[in-house]
C-alpha positions in Angstrom: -4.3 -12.6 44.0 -3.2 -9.7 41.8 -2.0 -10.2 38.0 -0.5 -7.7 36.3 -0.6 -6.2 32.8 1.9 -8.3 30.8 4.7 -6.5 28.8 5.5 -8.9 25.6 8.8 -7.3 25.1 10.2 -8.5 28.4 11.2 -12.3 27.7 12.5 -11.2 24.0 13.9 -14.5 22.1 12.2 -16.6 24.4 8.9 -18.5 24.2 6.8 -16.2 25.9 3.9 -18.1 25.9 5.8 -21.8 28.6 6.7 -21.1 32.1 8.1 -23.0 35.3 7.8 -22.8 38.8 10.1 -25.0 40.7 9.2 -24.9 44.3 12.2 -27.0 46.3 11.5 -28.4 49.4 11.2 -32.2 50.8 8.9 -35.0 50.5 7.1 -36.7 53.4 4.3 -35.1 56.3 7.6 -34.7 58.2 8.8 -32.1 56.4 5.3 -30.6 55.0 5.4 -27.3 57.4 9.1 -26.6 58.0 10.7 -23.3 57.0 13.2 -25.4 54.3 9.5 -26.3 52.1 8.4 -22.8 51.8 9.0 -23.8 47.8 6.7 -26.4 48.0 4.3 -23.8 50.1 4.7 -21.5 47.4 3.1 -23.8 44.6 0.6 -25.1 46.6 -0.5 -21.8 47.3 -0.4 -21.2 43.6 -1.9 -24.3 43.0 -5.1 -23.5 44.8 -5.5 -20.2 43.3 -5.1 -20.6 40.3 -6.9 -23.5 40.1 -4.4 -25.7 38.0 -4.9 -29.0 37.4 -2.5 -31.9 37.8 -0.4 -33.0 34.8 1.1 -36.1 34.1 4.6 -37.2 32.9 7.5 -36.7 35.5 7.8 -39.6 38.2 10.4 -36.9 40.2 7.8 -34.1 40.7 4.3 -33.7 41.6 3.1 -31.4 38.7 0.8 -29.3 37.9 -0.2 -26.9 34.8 -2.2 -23.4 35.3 -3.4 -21.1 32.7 -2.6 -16.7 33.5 -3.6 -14.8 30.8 -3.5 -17.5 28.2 0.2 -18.5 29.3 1.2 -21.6 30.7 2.7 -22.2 34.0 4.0 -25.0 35.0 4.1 -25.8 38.7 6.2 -28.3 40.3 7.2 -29.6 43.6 10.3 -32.0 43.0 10.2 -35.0 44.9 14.2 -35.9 44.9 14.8 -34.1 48.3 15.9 -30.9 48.5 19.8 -31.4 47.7 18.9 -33.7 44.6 16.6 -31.1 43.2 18.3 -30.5 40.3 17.5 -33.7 38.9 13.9 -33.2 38.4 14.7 -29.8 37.0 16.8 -31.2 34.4 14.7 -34.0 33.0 11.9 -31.7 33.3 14.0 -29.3 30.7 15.2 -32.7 28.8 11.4 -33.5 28.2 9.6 -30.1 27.4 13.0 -28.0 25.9 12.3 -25.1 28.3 14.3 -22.0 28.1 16.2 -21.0 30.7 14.4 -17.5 30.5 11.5 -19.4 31.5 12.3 -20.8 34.4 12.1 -20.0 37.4 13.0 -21.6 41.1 11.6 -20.2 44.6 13.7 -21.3 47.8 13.8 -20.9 51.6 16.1 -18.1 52.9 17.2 -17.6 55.9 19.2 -14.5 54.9 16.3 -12.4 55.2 13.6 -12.2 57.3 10.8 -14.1 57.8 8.2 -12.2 55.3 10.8 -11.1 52.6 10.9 -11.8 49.2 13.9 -11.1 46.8 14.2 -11.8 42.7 17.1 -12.2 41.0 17.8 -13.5 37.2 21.1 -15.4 38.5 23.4 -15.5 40.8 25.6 -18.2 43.6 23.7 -20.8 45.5 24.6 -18.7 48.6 25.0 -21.9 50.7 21.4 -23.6 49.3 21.7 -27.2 48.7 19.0 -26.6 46.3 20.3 -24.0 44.3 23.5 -25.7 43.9 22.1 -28.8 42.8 19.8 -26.9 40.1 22.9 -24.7 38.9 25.3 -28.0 38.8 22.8 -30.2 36.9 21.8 -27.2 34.7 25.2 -26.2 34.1 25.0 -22.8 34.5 23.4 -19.9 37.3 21.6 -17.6 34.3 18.4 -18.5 35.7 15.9 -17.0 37.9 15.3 -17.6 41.3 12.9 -16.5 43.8 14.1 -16.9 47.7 11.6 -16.4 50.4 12.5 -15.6 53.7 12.5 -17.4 57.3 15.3 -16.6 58.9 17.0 -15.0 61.0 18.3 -17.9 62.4 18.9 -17.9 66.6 22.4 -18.0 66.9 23.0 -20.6 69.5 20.8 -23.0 67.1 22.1 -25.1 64.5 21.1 -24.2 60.9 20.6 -27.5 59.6 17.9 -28.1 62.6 16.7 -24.3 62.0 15.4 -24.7 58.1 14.3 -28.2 59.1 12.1 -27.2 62.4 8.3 -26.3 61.7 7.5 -22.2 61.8 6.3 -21.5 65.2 2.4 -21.3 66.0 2.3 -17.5 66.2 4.5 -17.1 62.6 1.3 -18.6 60.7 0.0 -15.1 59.3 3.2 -13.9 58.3 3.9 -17.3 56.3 0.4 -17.0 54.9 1.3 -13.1 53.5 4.4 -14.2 52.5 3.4 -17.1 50.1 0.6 -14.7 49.2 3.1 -11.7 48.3 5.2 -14.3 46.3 2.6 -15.8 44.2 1.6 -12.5 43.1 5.4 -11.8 42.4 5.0 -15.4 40.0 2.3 -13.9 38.3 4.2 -10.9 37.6 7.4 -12.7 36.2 5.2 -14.9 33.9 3.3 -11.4 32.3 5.8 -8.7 32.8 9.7 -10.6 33.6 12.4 -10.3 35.9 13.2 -6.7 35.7 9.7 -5.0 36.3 8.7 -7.8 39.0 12.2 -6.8 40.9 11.0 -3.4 41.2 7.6 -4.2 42.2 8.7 -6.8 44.7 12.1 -6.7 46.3 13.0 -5.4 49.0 
C-alpha cells in the first residue's frame, strides 16, 4: 500500500498530527460480507496493513490506533448499526476533542459503481442512513467523507435488500481492489488532505 509524501500546509489550524477513520457498517457474521459494510471492509483492510493495534476506551466501536509517518490514525468500526452511527462518532469526538478537519467517514454507495471511490470535504447524506446519523449527531456536514461504491443497483430489486445482500462470488477481486484503492486514498488524506487526495483519487 502506497503512502504519499505529506504536505504540512494542508490541514492548516488543525492538529495535524490526530486522525479518524470511521468505517460504518453493521455488527453481526450476518452482515460481515454485504455491500452496506464496505466501511467496516475498509478498516479492516487498513487494519491489517498497517498493522495497528487495538485500543481501548469506546464500548460503541471496535477500535484500533495505527502509526503513518509518525501520525496517528485512529480506526474504528462503530458498533451501533449502521443508522445509529452517529453516536459512536460523537462520544468518540466528546472523549478525544477531534477536529472536524480530522475526521473522516467512508460509506457504501450505490451511486457509483462497484470499484469507485469518490472524496468529498462535506456535503448531504444523499439518502445514507449513516451519513445522516453522523451529520445530525455532529450537527453539521463540514466533514469528510469517503463513499465506496457497489452499486448499480438492479432495478426490479429492492434497495434495502440490495446494500444488505452479500457481493456476488465473482465480485471478490473488484471488492479486494477497491478496499485496496481506498486505503491508499486514507493514507493520502492523513499526509497530504482532502484537496490533493481528490485529485489523485476521484473519479
Amino acid at each position: 500500500m502506497e503512502t504519499p509524501s505529506p504536505d504540512s500546509g494542508l490541514h492548516e489550524g488543525e492538529d495535524q498530527s490526530v486522525f479518524a477513520l470511521f468505517g460504518l457498517g453493521n455488527p453481526g457474521a450476518r452482515y460481515l460480507r454485504t455491500r452496506h459494510n464496505l466501511g467496516f471492509l475498509l478498516v479492516e483492510r487498513l487494519v491489517d496493513h498497517l498493522e495497528a493495534k487495538a485500543a481501548s476506551g469506546s464500548a460503541d466501536a471496535v477500535h484500533h490506533v495505527a502509526t503513518i509517518e509518525g501520525r496517528t490514525l485512529h480506526l474504528l468500526r462503530p458498533l451501533t448499526w449502521m443508522n445509529r452511527s452517529g453516536i459512536a462518532v460523537e462520544q468518540f469526538r466528546d472523549r478525544t476533542g477531534l477536529a472536524l478537519g480530522q475526521l473522516l467517514v467512508a460509506v457504501d454507495d450505490v451511486a457509483l459503481d462497484l470499484g469507485r471511490i469518490r472524496l468529498r470535504p462535506g456535503g448531504s447524506d444523499g439518502g445514507h442512513n449513516g451519513l445522516r446519523s453522523v451529520q445530525e449527531h455532529l450537527g453539521t456536514s463540514d466533514w469528510a467523507r469517503l463513499r465506496l461504491g457497489c452499486g448499480p443497483a438492479p432495478e426490479d430489486q429492492d434497495l434495502a435488500d440490495f446494500v444488505l445482500g452479500d457481493f456476488a462470488a465473482d465480485d471478490g477481486a473488484v471488492v479486494d481492489e477497491l478496499t485496496e484503492r481506498a486505503a491508499n486514498a486514507v493514507c493520502s488524506w492523513v499526509l497530504s488532505g482532502t484537496d490533493m487526495t481528490m485529485s489523485r483519487f476521484n473519479g
